[in-house]
C-alpha positions as CSV (number, residue, x, y, z in Angstrom):
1,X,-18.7,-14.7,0.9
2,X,-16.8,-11.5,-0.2
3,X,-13.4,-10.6,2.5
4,X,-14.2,-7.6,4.5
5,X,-12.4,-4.1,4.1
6,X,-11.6,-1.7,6.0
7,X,-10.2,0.6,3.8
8,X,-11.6,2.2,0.5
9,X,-9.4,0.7,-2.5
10,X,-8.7,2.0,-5.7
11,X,-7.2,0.2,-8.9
12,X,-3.7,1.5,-9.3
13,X,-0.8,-0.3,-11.7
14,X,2.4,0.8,-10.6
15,X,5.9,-0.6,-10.6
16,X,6.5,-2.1,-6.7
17,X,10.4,-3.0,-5.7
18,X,10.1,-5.9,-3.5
19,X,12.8,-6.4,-1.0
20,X,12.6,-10.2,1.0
21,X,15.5,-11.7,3.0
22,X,17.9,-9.1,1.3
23,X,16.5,-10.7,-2.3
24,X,15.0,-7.7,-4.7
25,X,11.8,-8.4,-6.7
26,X,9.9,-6.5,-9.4
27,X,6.2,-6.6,-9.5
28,X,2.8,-4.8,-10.9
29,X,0.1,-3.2,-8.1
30,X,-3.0,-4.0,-9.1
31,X,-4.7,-2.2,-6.3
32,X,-3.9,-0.2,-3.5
33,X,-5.3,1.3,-0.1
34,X,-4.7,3.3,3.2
35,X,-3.6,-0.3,4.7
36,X,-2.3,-2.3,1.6
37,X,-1.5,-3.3,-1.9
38,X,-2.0,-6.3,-4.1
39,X,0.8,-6.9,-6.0
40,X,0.9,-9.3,-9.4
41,X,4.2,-10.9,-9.3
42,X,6.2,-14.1,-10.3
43,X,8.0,-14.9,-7.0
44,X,6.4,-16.5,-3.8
45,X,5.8,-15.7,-0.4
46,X,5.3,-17.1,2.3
47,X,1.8,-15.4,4.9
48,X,3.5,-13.5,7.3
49,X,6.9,-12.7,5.3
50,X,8.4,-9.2,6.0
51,X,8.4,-7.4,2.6
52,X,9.8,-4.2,2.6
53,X,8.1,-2.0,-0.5
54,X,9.2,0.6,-3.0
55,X,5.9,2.2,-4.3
56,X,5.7,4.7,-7.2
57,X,3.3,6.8,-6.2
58,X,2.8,10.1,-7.8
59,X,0.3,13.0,-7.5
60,X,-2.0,13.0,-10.7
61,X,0.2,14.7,-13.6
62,X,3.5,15.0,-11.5
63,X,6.5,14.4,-13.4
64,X,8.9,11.8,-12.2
65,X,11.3,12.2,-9.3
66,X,12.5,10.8,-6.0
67,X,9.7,12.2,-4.3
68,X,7.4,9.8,-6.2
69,X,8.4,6.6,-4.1
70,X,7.5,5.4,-1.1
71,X,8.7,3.1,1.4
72,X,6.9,0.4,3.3
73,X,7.3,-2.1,5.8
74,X,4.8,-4.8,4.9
75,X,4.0,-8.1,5.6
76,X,2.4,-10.6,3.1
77,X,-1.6,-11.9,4.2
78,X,-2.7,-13.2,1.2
79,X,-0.5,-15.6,-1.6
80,X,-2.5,-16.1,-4.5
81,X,-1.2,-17.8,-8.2
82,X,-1.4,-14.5,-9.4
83,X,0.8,-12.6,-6.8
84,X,0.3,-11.4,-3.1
85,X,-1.5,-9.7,-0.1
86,X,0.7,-7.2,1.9
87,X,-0.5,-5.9,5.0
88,X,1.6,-1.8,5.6
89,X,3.0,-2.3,9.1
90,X,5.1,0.7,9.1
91,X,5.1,4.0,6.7
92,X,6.5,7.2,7.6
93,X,4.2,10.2,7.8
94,X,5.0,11.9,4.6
95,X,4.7,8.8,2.7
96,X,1.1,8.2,4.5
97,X,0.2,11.8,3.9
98,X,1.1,10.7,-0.2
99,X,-0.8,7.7,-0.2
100,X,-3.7,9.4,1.3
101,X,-3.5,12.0,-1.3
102,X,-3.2,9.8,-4.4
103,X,-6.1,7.6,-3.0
104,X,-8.8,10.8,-2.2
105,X,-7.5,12.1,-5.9
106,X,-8.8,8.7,-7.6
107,X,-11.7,8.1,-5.1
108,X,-15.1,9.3,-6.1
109,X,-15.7,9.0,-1.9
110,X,-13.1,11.7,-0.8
111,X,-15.3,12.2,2.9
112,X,-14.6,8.4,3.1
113,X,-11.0,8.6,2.1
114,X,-10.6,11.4,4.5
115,X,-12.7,9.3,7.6
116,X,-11.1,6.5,6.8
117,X,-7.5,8.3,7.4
118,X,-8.6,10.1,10.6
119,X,-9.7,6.9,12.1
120,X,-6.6,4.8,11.2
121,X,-4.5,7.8,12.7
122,X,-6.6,7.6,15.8
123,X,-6.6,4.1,16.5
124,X,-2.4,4.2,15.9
125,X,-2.4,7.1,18.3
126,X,-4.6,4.5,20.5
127,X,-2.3,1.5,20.2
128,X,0.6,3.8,21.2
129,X,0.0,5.5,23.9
């Protein structure tokens, strides 16, 4: 039995800074979404470790800069032999509004992409108020 998604993912390889504990890791994404990343890496994890994330993540055919990165606050769901799981729990809007972008721009779905969005905004919104 297949886990269930709830958010369209797309393969993406990428460079991903891994900060746990104050320790810096390097790893590879492998695939990414509105709500996570899978990252192939060396080091371990333990389910539920804070993981803060530095994602390239640049609009198709952008050159590199500053602008390309993001930063996450994650936590890791899923530890495999290969690498791990991470869960966003916290992204700032203009990185969200990125993410979104690069995901719609690789997606054959972009309706989806964009429902997806508007219904993750609107259940935050929800859990807020």
């Amino acid at each position: 039995m297949g886990e269930a998604r709830r958010f369209t993912r797309i393969p993406y390889q990428s460079e991903v800074l891994m900060n746990a504990n104050g320790q810096w890791f390097r790893g590879l994404s492998e695939n990414l979404s509105l709500y996570g990343i899978y990252i192939k890496a060396n080091e371990k994890f333990d389910v539920d470790a804070v993981v803060e994330l530095t994602i390239y993540l640049p609009e198709s055919g952008e050159a590199m800069n500053d602008d390309n990165y993001i930063d996450v606050n994650s936590i890791v769901v899923r530890q495999d032999p290969d690498g791990i799981g991470c869960e966003f729990r916290q992204v700032d809007v203009d990185a969200f509004l990125n993410l979104k972008n690069v995901i719609s721009s690789r997606c054959e779905n972009k309706t989806l992409v964009m429902d997806e969005f508007y219904s993750y905004l609107s259940r935050k919104e929800l859990m807020a108020s």
